[in-house]
C-alpha positions in Angstrom: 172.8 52.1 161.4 170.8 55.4 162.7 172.5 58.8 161.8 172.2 60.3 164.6 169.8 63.1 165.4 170.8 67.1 166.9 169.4 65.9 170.0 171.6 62.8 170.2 174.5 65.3 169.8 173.4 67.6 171.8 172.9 64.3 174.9 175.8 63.2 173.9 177.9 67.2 174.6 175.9 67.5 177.2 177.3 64.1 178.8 180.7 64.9 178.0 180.6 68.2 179.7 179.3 67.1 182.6 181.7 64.2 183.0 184.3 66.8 182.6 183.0 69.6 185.1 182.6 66.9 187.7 186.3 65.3 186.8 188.0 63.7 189.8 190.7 65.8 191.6 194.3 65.7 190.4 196.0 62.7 190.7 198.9 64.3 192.4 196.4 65.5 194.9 196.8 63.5 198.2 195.3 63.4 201.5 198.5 63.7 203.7 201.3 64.9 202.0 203.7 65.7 205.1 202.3 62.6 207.4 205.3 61.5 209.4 207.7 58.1 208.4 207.5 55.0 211.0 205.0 53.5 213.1 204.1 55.5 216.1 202.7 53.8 218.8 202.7 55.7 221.5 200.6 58.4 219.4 197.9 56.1 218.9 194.0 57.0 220.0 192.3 59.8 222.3 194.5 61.8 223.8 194.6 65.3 226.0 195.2 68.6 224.6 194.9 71.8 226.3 192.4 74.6 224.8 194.1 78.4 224.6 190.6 80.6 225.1 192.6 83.8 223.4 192.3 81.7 220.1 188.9 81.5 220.2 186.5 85.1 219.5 184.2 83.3 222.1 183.8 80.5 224.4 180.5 79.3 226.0 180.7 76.5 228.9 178.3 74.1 229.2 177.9 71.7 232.7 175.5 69.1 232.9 175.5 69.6 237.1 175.5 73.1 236.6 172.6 75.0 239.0 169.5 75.2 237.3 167.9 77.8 240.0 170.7 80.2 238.7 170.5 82.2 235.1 172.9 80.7 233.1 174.5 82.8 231.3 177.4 80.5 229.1 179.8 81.6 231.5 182.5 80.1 233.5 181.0 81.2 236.5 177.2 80.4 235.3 177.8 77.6 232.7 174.6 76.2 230.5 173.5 73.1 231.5 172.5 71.9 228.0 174.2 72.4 224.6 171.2 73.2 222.8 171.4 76.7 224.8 175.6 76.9 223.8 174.6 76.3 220.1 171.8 79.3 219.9 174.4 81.4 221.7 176.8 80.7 219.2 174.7 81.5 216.0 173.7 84.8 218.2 177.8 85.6 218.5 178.5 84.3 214.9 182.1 84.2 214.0 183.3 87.4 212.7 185.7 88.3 215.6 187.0 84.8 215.5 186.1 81.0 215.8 183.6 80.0 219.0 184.6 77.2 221.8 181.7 75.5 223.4 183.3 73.7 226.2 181.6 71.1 227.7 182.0 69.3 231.3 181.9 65.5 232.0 178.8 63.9 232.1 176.5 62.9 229.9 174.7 65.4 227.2 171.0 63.4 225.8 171.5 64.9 222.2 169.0 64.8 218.9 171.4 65.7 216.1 173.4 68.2 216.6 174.4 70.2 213.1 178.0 71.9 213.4 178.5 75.4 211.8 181.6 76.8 209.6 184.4 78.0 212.4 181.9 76.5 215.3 184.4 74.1 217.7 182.9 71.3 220.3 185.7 70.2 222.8 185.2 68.0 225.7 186.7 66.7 228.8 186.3 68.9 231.4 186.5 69.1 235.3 183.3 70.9 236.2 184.7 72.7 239.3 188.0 73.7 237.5 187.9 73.2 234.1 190.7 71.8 233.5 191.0 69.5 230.9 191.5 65.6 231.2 189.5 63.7 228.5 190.3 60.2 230.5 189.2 61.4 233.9 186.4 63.5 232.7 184.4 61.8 229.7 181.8 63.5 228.1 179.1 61.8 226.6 177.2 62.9 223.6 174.8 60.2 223.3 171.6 60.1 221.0 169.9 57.1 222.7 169.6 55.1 219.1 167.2 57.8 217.8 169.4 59.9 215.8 172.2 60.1 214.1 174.3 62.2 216.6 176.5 65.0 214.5 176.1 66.1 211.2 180.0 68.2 210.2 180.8 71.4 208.8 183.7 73.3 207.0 186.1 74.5 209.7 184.9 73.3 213.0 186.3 71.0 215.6 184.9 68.0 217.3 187.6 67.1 220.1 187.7 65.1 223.4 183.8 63.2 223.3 182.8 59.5 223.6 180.0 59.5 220.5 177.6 57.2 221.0 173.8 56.1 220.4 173.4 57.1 216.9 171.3 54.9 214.8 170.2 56.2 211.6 168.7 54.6 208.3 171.3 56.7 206.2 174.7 57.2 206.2 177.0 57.9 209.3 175.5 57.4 212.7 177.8 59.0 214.8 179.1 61.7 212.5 177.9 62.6 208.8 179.7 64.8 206.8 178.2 66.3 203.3 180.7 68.5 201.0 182.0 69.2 204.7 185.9 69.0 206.3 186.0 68.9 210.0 188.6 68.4 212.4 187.7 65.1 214.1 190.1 64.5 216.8 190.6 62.8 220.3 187.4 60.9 220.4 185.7 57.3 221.5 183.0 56.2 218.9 181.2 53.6 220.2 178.4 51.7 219.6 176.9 53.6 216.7 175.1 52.0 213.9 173.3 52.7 210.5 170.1 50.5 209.7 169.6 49.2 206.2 167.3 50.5 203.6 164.0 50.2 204.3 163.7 48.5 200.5 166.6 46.5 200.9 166.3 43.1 200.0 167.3 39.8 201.7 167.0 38.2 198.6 170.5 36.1 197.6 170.5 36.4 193.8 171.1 40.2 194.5 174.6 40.9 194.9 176.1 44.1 196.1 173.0 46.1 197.3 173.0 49.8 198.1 173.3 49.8 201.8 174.4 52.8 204.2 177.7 52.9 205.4 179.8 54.3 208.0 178.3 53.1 211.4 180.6 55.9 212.9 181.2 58.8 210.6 179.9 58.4 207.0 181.0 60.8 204.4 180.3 61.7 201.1 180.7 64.2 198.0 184.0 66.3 198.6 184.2 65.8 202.1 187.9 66.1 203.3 188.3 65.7 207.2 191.2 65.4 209.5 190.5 62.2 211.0 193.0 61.9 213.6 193.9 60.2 217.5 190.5 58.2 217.7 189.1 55.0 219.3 186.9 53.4 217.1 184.6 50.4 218.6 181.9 48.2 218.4 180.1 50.3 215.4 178.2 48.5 213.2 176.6 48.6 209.8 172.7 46.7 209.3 174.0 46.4 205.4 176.3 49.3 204.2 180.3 49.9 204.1 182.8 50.8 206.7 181.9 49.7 210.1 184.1 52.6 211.7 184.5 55.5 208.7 182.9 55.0 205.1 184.3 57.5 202.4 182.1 57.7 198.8 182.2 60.2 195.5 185.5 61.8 195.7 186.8 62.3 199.5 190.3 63.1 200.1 190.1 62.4 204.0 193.3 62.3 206.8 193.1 58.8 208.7 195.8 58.8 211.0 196.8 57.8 214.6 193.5 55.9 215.3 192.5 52.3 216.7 189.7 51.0 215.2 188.6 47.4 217.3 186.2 45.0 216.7 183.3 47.4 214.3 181.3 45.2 211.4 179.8 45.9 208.9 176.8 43.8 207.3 175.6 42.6 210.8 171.8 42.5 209.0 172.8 40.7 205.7 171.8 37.4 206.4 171.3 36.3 203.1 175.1 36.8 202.0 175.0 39.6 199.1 177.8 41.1 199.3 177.0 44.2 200.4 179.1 45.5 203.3 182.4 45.8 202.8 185.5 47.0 204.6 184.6 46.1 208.7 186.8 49.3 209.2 187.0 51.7 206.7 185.1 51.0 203.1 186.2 53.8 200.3 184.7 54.1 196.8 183.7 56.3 193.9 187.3 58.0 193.4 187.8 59.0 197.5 191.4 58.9 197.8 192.6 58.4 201.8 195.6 58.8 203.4 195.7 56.1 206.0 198.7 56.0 208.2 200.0 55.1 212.0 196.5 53.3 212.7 195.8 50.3 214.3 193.0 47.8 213.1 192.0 45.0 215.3 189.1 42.1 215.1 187.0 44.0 212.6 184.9 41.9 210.0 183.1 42.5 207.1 179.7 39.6 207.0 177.1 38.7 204.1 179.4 37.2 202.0 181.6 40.6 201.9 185.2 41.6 201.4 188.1 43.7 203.4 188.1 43.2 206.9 190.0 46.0 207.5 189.9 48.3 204.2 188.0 48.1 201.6 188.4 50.4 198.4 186.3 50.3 194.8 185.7 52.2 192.0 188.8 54.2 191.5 189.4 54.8 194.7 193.3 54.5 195.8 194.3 55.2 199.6 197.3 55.8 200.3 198.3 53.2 203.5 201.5 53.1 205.4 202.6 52.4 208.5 199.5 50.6 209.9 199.3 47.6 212.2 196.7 44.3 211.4 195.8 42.1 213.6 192.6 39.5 213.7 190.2 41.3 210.7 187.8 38.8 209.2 186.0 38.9 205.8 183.1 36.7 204.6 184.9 36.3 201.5 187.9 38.1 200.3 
């Protein structure tokens, strides 16, 4: 046997000092210690709150029938009629005297991606004429036509009262993507949102469990923490890639509470049966550790060959789930 060298020893400190700077969070850590006992039924998907303006240090308004002839101003008299004009506004305010509102009216808002900033809060559901707030009778649509993905999170900011839809990306979350980021995610219809396999992905049956991407509706990754709470969930799909609805990788403590998640699949593209796209609703690995709690999962499916219709968790990950309802989830395998 080889003595080994300084520079093995040095690789070989250099390893263990990196494994132990990166070291998983606590094990007592948990996503949701004070979540509530029982199943809750009627708290379940989008609902209505109302929006205090004297919390906020400003609020733009945004109205996609607002008058163009006019000079919109962000007001509630003189609303913008694009959010593209609210978010530059918002950077120009910055948040030092307080969080900013943009609060956007029914109708339908043709988005690229649109990257959140720390303490920035999107809320939706308004009447234009009023503004007050309905999400159910006033729906507003943030839609990125399948050429984007549609939201990309940040620390501290809200995303409240939208139907997300059209995202289509060949990466991770399609609908919202969250890196080393912990939004609030609440009150909101995903729909129809869907991340593309890899462009060197293989259809080739002898390779099993394939890199894909994952999370058709929100994908996060590294340290992301979210309150994930009071959504509808449905028909979001993965090409090859975990979690149909929500996919969770490399330590993410997320809150998954009070949502429906109905009919999403993942794998819809593996037609060679690899293995690759697990969990139809949710698929967590690499040491993310969710609390999942007073959801209901219906009809999801995991194809290719893959496992979890529901849930799926890997790789030291270990959810904590209670008080969820299962009805109709389908897996290729197990």
């Amino acid at each position: 046997m080889k003595r080994p060298t300084p520079v093995h020893l040095l690789t070989s400190l250099w390893v263990i000092a990196t494994t132990v700077l990166q070291a998983d969070p606590p094990e007592h850590v948990n996503a949701w210690t004070a979540a509530p006992h029982g199943w809750h039924l009627d708290q379940l998907g989008p609902r209505t709150n109302p929006i205090d303006s004297d919390d906020f240090g400003g609020v733009i308004y945004v109205s996609a029938t607002g008058n163009e002839q006019n000079s919109p101003d962000g007001s509630i008299t003189s609303p913008y009629r694009n959010l593209v004009q609210a978010l530059d506004q918002a950077v120009t305010l910055g948040t030092e005297s307080g969080p900013i509102a943009i609060l956007l009216a029914e109708g339908r808002y043709m988005v690229g991606t649109i990257a959140l900033a720390p303490g920035l809060n999107l809320y939706g559901g308004f009447n234009p004429e009023t503004w007050e707030r309905d999400i159910h009778l006033h729906p507003t649509i943030l839609d990125s036509e399948e050429t984007s993905r549609v939201l990309i999170g940040a620390d501290d900011a809200t995303v409240d009262g939208f139907v997300i839809t059209g995202g289509k990306v060949q990466g991770h979350g399609a609908g919202i993507y969250c890196d080393q980021a912990s939004p609030t995610i609440t009150n909101n219809t995903f729909i129809g949102n869907h991340t593309v396999e890899p462009a060197d992905y293989s259809h080739d049956p002898d390779r099993r469990r394939q890199r894909g991407h994952d999370g058709g509706a929100i994908g996060l990754v590294d340290y992301s923490n979210p309150v994930i709470h009071h959504n509808l969930f449905i028909g979001n799909t993965t090409g090859v890639g975990y979690g149909a609805a929500i996919s969770a990788r490399d330590d993410c403590i997320p809150q998954i509470g009070y949502n429906v998640f109905w009919k999403n699949i993942c794998g819809t593209a593996d037609d060679s049966i690899t293995r690759s796209s697990n969990g139809g609703a949710i698929g967590l690995l690499n040491s993310s550790r969710a609390g999942i709690f007073h959801n209901l999962f219906v009809g999801n499916e995991a194809q290719g060959g893959s496992d979890g219709g529901a849930i799926f968790c890997e790789y030291f990950s270990w959810p904590e789930i209670r008080w969820n309802v299962f009805l109709g989830n389908y897996a290729g395998d197990d």
